[in-house]
Residue frames as qw, qx, qy, qz and C-alpha x, y, z in Angstrom:
[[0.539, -0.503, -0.662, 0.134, 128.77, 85.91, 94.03],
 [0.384, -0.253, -0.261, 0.849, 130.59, 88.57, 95.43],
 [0.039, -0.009, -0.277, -0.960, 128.96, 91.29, 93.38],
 [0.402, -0.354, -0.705, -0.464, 125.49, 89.91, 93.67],
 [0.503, -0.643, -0.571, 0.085, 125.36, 90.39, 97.55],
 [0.280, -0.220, -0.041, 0.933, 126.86, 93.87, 97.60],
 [0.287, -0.250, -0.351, -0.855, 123.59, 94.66, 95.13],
 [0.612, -0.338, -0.713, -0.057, 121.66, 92.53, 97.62],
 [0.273, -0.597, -0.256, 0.709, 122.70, 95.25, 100.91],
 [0.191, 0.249, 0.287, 0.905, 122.64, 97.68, 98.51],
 [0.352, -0.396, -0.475, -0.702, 118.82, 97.70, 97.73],
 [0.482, -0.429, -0.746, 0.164, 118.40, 96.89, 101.46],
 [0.460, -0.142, -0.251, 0.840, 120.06, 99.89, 102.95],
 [0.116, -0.129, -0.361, -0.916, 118.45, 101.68, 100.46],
 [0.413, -0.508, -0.690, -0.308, 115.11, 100.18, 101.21],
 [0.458, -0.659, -0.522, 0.289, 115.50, 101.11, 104.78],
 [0.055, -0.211, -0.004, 0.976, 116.49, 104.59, 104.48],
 [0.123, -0.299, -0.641, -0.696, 113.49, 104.88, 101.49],
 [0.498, -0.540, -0.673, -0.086, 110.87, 103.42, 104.52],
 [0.182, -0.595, 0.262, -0.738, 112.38, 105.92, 107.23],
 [0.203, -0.155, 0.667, -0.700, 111.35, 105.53, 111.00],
 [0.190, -0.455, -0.869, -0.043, 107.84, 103.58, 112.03],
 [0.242, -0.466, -0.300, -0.796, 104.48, 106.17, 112.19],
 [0.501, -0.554, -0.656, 0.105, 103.41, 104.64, 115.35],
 [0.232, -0.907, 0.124, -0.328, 102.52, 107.38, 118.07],
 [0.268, 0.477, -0.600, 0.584, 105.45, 107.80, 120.42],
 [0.265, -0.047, 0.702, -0.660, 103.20, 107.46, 123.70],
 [0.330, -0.279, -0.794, -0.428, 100.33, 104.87, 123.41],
 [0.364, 0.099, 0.590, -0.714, 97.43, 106.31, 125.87],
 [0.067, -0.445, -0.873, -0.187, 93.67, 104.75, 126.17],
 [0.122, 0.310, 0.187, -0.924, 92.18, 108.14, 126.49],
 [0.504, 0.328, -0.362, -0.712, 90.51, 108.18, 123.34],
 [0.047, 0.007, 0.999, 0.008, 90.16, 103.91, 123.27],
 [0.010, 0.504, 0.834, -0.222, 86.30, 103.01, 122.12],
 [0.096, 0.698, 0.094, -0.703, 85.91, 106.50, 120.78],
 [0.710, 0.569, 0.365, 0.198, 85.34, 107.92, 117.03],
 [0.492, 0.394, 0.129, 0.765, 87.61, 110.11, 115.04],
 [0.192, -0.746, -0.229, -0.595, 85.23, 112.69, 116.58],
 [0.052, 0.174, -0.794, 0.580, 85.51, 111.76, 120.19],
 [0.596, -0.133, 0.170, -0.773, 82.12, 110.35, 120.42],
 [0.687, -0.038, 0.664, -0.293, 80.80, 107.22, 122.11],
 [0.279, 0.239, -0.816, -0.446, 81.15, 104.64, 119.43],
 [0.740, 0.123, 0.324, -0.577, 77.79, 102.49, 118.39],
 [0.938, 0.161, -0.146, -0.270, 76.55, 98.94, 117.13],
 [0.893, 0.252, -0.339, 0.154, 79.60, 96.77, 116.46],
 [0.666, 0.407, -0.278, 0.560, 82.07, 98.82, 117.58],
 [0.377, -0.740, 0.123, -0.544, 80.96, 99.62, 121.20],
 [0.044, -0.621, 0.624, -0.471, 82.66, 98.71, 123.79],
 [0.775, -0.503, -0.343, -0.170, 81.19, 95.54, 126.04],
 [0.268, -0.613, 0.525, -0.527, 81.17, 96.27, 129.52]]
C-alpha cells in the first residue's frame, strides 16, 4: 500500500514539473478583443454586436 502511493506522488510531481507553469498571458487587456490575428475588424459570425 505503502509503495503504491509513493509511485502514485511520484508520477504526480513528475507530471507537474513535465506540464511546467500555465501559457496564459500575464496581463489580460481588451485592446485587441473582436479583432483578427491581423488586427482587423472581424466579420459575419464573429463580429461583435453592438
Amino acid at each position: 500500500m505503502k509503495l503504491s502511493a509513493f509511485l502514485v506522488v511520484t508520477i504526480f510531481a513528475l507530471t507537474l514539473v513535465a506540464c511546467g507553469k500555465p501559457t496564459a498571458p500575464e496581463s489580460a487587456s481588451s485592446e485587441g478583443y473582436g479583432t483578427t490575428h491581423e488586427g482587423k475588424p472581424a466579420e459575419g459570425r464573429n463580429e461583435l454586436q453592438e
